[in-house]
C-alpha positions in Angstrom: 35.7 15.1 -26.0 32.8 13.8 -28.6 33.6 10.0 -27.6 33.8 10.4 -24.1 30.0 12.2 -24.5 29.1 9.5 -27.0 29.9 6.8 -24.5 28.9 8.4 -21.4 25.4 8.9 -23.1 25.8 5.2 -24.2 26.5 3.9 -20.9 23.3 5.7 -19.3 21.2 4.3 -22.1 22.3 0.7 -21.4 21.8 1.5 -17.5 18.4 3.2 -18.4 17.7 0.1 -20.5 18.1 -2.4 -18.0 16.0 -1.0 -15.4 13.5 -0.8 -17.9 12.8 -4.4 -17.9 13.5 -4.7 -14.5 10.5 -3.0 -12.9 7.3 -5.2 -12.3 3.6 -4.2 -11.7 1.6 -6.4 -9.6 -2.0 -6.1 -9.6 -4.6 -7.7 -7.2 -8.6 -8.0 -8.0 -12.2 -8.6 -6.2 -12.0 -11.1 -9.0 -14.9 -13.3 -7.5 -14.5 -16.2 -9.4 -12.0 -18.8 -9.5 -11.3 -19.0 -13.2 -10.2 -15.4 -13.5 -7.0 -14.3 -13.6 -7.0 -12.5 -9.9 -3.6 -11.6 -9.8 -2.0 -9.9 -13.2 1.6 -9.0 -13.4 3.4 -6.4 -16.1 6.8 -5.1 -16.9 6.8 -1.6 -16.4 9.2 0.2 -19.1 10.4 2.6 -17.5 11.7 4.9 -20.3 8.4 5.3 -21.3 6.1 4.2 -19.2 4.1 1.3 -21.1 3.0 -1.6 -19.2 3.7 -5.1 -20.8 2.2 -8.5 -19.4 4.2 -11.1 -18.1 1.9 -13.6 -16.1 -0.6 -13.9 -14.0 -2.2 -16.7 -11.3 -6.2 -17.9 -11.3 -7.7 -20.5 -8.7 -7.3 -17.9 -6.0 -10.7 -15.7 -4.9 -10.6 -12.0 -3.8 -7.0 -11.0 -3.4 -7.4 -7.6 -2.7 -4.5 -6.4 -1.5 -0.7 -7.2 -2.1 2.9 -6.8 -1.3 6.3 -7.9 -2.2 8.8 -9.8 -0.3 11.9 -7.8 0.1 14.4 -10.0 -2.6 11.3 -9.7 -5.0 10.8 -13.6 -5.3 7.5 -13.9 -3.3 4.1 -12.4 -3.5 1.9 -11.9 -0.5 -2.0 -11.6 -0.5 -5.1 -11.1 1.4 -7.0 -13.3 -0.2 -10.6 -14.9 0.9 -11.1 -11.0 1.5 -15.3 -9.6 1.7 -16.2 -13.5 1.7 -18.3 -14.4 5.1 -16.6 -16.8 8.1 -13.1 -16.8 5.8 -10.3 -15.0 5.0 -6.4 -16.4 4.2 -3.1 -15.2 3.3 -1.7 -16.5 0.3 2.0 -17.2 -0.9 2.9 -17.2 -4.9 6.6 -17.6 -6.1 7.4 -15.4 -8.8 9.7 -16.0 -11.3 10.7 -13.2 -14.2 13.3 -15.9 -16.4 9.9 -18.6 -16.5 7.7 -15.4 -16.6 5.6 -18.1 -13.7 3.9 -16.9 -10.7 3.2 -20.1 -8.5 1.0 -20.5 -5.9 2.8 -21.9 -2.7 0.5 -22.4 0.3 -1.9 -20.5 2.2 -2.8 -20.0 5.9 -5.6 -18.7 7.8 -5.4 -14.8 8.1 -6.7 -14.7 12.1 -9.9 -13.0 11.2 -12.8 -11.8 8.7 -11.6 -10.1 5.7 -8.4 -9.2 5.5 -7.5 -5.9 3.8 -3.3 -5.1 4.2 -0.4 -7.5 4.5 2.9 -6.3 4.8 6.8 -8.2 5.0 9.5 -7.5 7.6 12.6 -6.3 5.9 14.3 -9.6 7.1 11.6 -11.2 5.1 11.3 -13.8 7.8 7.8 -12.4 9.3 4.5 -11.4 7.7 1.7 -9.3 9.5 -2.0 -8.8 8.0 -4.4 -6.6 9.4 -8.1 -7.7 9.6 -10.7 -5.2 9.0 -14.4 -7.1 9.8 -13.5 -8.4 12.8 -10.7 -5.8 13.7 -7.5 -7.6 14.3 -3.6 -8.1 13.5 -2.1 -11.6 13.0 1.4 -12.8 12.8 2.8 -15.5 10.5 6.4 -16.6 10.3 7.8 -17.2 6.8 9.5 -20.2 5.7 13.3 -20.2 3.9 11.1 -21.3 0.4 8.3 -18.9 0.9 5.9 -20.4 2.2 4.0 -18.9 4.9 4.1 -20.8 8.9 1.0 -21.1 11.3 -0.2 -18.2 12.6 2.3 -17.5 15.7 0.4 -14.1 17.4 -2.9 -12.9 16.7 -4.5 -9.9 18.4 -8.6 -9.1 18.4 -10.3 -5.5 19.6 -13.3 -4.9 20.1 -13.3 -0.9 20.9 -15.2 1.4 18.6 -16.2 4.8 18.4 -18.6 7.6 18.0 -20.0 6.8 14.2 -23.3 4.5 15.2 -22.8 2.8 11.8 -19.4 2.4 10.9 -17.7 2.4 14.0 -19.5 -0.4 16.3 -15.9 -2.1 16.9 -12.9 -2.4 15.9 -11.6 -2.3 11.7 -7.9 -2.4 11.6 -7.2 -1.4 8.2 -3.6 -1.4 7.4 -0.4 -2.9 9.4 2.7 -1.0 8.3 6.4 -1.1 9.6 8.5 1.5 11.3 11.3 2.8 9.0 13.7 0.7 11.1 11.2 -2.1 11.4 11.2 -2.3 15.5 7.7 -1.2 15.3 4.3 -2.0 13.6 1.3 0.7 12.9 -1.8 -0.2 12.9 -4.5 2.5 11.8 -7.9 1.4 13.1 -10.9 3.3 11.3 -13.3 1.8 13.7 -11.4 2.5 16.8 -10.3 6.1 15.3 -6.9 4.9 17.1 -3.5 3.9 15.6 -2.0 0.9 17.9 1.5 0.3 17.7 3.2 -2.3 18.9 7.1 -2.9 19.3 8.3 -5.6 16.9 11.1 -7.6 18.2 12.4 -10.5 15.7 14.2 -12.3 18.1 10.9 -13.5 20.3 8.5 -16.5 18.8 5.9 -14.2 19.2 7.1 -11.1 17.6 4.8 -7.9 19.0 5.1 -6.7 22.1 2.7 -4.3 23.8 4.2 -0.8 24.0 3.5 1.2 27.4 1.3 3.9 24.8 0.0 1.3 22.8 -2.0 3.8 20.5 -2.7 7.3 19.4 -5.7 8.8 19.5 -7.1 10.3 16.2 -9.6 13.0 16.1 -13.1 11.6 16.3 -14.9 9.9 13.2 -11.3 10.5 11.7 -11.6 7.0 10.7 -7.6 6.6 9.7 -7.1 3.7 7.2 -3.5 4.2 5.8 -0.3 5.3 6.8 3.5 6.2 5.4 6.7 7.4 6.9 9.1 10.3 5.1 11.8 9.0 3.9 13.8 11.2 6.5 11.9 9.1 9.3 11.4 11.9 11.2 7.6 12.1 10.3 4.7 10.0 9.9 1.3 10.4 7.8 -2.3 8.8 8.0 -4.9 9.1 5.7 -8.0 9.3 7.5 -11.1 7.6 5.2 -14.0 9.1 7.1 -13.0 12.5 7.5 -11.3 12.9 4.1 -7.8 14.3 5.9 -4.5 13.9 6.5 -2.9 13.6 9.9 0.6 14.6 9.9 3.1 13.3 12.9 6.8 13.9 14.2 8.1 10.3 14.5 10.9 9.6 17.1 11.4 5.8 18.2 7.8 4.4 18.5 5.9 7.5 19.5 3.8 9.8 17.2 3.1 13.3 18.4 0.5 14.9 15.7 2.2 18.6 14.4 -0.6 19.3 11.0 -4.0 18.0 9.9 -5.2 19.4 6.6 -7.9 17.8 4.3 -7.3 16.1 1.4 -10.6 18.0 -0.5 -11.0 21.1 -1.9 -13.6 23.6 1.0 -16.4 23.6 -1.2 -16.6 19.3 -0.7 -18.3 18.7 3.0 -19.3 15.6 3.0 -19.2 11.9 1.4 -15.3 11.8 1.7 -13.6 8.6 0.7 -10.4 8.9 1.3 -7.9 5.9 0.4 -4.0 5.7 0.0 -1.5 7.6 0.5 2.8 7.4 -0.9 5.4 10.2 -0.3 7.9 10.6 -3.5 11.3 8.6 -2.7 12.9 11.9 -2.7 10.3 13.4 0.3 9.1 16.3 -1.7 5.8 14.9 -2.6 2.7 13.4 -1.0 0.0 11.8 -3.0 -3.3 10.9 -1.9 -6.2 9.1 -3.7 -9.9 10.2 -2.9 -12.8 7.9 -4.2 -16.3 8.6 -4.2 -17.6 11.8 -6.1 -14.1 13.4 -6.2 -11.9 9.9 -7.8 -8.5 11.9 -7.9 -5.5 12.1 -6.5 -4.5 15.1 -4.2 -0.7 16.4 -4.4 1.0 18.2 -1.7 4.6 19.3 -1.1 5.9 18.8 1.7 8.5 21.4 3.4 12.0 20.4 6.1 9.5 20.6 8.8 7.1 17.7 7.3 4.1 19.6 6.6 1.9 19.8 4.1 0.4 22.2 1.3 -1.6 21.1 -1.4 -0.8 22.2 -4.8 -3.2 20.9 -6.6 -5.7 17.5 -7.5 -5.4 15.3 -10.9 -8.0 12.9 -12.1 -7.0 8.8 -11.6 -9.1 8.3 -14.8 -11.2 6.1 -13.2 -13.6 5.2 -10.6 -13.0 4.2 -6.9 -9.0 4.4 -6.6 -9.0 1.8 -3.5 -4.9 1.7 -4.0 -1.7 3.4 -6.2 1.8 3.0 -6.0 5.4 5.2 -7.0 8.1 2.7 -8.7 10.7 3.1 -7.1 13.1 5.3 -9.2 9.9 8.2 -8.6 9.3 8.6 -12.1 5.6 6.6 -12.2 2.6 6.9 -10.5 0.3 3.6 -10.7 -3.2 3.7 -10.0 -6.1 1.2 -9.9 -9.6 2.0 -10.0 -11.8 -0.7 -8.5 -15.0 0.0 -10.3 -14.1 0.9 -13.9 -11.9 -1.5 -13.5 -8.8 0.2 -15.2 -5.1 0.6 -14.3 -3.4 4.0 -15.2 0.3 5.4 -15.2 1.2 8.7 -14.5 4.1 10.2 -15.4 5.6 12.4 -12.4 7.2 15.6 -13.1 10.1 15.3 -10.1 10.2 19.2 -9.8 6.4 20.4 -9.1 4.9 17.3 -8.2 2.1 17.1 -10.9 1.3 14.3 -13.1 0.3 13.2 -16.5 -0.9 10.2 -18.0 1.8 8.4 -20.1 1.9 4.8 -21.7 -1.1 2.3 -22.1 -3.9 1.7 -20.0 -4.8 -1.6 -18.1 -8.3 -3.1 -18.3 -8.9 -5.4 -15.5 -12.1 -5.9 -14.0 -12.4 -5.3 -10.0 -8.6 -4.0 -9.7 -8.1 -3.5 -6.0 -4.5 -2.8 -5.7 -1.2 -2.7 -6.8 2.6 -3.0 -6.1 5.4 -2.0 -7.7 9.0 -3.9 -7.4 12.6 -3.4 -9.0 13.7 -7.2 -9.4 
């Protein structure tokens, strides 16, 4: 009986071990300057949380926001981002064994700043959204990573009621359906979230839905948005209004069922609300407020998909833009544009709450981050 413990306990060690060194941090910066290393990556150990640095890429200006391409070999960024009459997305090949991360090639991103890219799960197509000039482009990606000419790009020009900040259009994120047939697109300066059916098969990928957006409320100003793991519900984080939209989900359509904020009552104004990741097992949502407040808000979240908050923790920092959950649900990474610091959390999986764990990350400007099991 004592060997079959003693090798049970060995086997989930060596398991436990492996995924250690198999988890990556990627971190994207407002870097500004050419010689600085504006993408960092880290091994994230994930027995004890302690980040470790593997690479990193320079020559590349303002890549503020990154994903992953589904077999974990590429890396996707806006890049060109806050700079006048430009904006790109780039392509890097990563490569854990040479501990490299390459640059490939680059294209035009459709638009002024871009601020979200995201991959299909086929990891043939890759969508940014453009936030100056409110817009949604489509590339098609190449067999070696390397991002094709634009093949669909779509402009707005709608606003709404805010006389400052919502003139026109700001698409701020582009995020897939859970069975990737659709794409979201919440537009803080439209207070809208367009969706458009995605269908892989076509040269030109989106195509226009018969309701091809959902109202928000009014100076809402959504920015981000996540699916339950369940698929049956939908959330957006609205910037503007410092809330949280809830939605039932069902084949394109979102039909809004909760909206609570994301601020204690006592706050009533100057909200910054950012990001927003539900825990891989659906009990948690977390949600990162900048500004005065620089936390993250925790709800639960019950079988009907709404929300109650249970309580706020500190990210430690100032301005968390982005964060991210690895993907076992064990850490929470968050980056803090304007301290310019990168913190883990550890998550308790039962109540939800965090605590700091492992070392922290100076990097100056951090504006995002991904996390990927490779």
């Amino acid at each position: 009986m004592k060997l079959k413990i003693t090798f049970l306990t060995l086997a989930f060690l060596v398991t436990s071990a492996i995924f250690s060194q198999n988890t990556y941090v990627f971190l994207g910066s407002y870097n500004k300057d050419k010689n600085a290393e504006a993408i960092q990556v880290y091994q994230l150990d994930t027995l004890k949380g302690k980040l470790t640095k593997v690479t990193s890429a320079k020559n590349v200006i303002n890549p503020s926001y990154l994903t992953i391409s589904p077999n974990g070999k590429y890396v996707y960024a806006c890049t060109e981002t806050k700079t006048p009459n430009d904006g790109n997305v780039s392509s890097f090949e990563f490569n854990p064994q040479n501990k490299t991360l390459t640059f490939l090639n680059k294209q035009r991103s459709g638009g002024e700043n871009p601020v979200y890219v995201s991959v299909h799960k086929s990891g043939k197509w890759l969508v940014n959204a453009n936030y100056t000039e409110g817009s949604v482009s489509v590339h098609p990606l190449l067999e070696n990573g390397k991002i094709d000419s634009l093949a669909q790009n779509f402009q707005y020009t709608d606003g709404s009621v805010h006389k400052e900040r919502q003139t026109r259009s700001h698409v701020h994120s582009a995020v897939f359906s859970p069975q990737n047939d659709y794409l979201f697109l919440p537009d803080l300066g439209a207070d809208k979230i367009r969706c458009y059916r995605f269908d892989t098969k076509l040269k030109q990928p989106l195509v226009e839905t018969k309701n091809p957006f959902t109202k928000t409320d009014l100076e809402a100003g959504p920015r981000h948005f996540t699916f339950h793991p369940n698929q049956k519900f939908g959330y957006c984080i609205e910037e503007m209004a410092g809330a949280i939209s809830v939605y039932q989900y069902d084949n394109g359509t979102l039909d809004k069922i909760q909206r609570i904020n994301t601020h204690p009552d006592k706050i009533t104004g100057g909200f910054e609300s950012s990001d927003i990741h539900i825990s891989p097992d659906g009990k948690f949502l977390y949600a990162t407020n900048r500004g005065k407040e620089n936390n993250i808000a925790i709800f639960s979240i019950d079988e009907n998909g709404l929300l109650k908050n249970i309580g706020y923790h500190s990210t430690l920092g100032k301005h968390p833009r982005v964060f991210a959950l690895d993907e076992s649900g064990k850490f929470l990474v968050a980056t803090n544009v304007n301290s310019g610091n990168v913190v883990v959390f550890k998550r308790n999986e039962k109540t939800g709450l965090l605590k700091k764990t492992g070392n922290e990350i100076k990097m100056e400007n951090v504006s995002c981050v991904q996390v990927k099991r490779i």
